[in-house]
N, C-alpha and C positions, 0 to 999 in steps of 0.2 A: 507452479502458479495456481492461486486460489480462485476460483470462479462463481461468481454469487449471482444470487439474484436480490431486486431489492425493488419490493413493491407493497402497498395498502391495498388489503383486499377488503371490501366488504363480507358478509355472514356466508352471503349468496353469491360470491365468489366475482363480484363485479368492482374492476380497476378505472374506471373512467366511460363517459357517456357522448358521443359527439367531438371528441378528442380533447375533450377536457377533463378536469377532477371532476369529482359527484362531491365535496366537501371540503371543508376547511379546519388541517388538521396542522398546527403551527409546527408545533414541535415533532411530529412527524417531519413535516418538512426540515426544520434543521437537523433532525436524527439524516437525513436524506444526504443532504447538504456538508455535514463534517465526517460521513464513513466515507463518500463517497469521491470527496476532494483528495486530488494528488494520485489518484488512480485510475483506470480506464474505465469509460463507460460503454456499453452496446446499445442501440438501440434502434427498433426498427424506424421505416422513414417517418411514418404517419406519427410516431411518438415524436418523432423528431422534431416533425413541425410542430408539434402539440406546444413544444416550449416557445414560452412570447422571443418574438425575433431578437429582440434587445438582450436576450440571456444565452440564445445561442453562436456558438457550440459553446457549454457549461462549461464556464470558466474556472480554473485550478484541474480540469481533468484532461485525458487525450479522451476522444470523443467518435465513435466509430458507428457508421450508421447502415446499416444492413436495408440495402435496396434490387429489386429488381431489375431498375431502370437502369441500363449501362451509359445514360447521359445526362442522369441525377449529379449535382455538384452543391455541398456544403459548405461551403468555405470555412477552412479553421478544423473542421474535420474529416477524417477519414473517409472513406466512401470504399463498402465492399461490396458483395453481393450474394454472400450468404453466409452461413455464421459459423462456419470452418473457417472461412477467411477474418473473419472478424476476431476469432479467435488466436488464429494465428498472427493477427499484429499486436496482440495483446500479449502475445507470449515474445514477442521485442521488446518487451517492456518486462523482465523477471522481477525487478524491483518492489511493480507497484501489483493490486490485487485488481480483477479484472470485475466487474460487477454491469450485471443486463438489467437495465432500467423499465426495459418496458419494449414495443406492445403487448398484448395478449399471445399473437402468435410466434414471437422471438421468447416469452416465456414459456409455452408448451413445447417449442421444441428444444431449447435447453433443456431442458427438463426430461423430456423423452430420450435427448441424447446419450444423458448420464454424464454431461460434463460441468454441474452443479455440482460442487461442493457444500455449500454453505448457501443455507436462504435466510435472509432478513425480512419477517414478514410482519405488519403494523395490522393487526385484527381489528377491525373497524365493525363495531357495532347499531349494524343497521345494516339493511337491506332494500339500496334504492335500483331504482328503474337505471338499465346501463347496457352498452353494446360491446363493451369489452371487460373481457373477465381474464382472470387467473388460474391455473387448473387447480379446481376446488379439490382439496385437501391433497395439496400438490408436495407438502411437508408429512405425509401421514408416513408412519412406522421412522420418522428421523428425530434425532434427538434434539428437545426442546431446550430451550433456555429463556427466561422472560426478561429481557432488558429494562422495562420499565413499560408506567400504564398512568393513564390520565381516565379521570372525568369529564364531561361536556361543561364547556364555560362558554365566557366570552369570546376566546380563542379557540377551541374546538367545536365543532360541529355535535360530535359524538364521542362515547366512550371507546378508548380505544387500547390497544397492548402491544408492543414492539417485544416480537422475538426473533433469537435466531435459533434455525434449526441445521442442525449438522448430518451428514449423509453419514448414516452406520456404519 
């Protein structure tokens, strides 16, 4: 089973501010939106709630939320309590590709773990004011690939670049 990450990082390595976006980047969102339907998603609690109640648990995915709290309850999705476990109902699922949405600290430790595969990451140019970050050049020495790249419009905030980068 394949294990991603899949996050918009700002220059300065910041994912969101207040448990919100820092931006409005559409098609990043539907880049979000069509890798990640029909596969599993992780995510720690605080992202979790980050999603407006009406969308969660993100519908077309199984939905697994990595919490502390042993009387934390999601309904609709999973509830673990660390991301061994999290990983392990992902791997009940061979079918589908496993991908960690977020927070900051469910992505550094993916990432520290070594059980990243593949990162899908949207280079978002700009560097605002934020409380959660991404481990800045958390794809350094993996191999790049650029899936596509927009300019600031009406629908983007800012310029940006969707790649994925594969573990050596």
């Amino acid at each position: 089973m394949q294990v991603s990450t899949i996050a918009a990082v700002a220059e300065n390595g910041v994912i969101g501010k207040d448990n919100d976006l820092v931006w409005n980047l559409r098609d990043d969102m539907k880049f979000f939106m069509n890798t990640t339907k029909g596969h599993v998603v992780i995510t720690g609690r605080r992202n979790y709630e980050s999603i407006p109640e009406k969308y969660r648990p993100l519908r077309g995915r199984i939905n697994v939320v990595v919490t502390r709290n042993p009387d934390y309850e999601a309904p609709g999705a999973v509830v673990v309590h660390n991301l061994t476990e999290a990983i392990q109902v992902a791997q009940q699922h061979p079918d589908k590709a496993c991908f960690v949405i977020g927070g900051g600290q469910i992505y550094k430790e993916a990432l520290d773990s070594g059980v990243v595969d593949v990162q899908y990451i949207t280079h978002v140019e700009a560097s605002p004011d934020g409380d959660t970050h991404y481990p800045l050049d958390g794809w350094k020495g993996w191999r790049g690939e650029v899936l596509s790249q927009g300019q600031p419009d009406e629908n983007h905030d800012h310029a940006y670049r969707i790649m994925k980068y594969v573990k050596p």
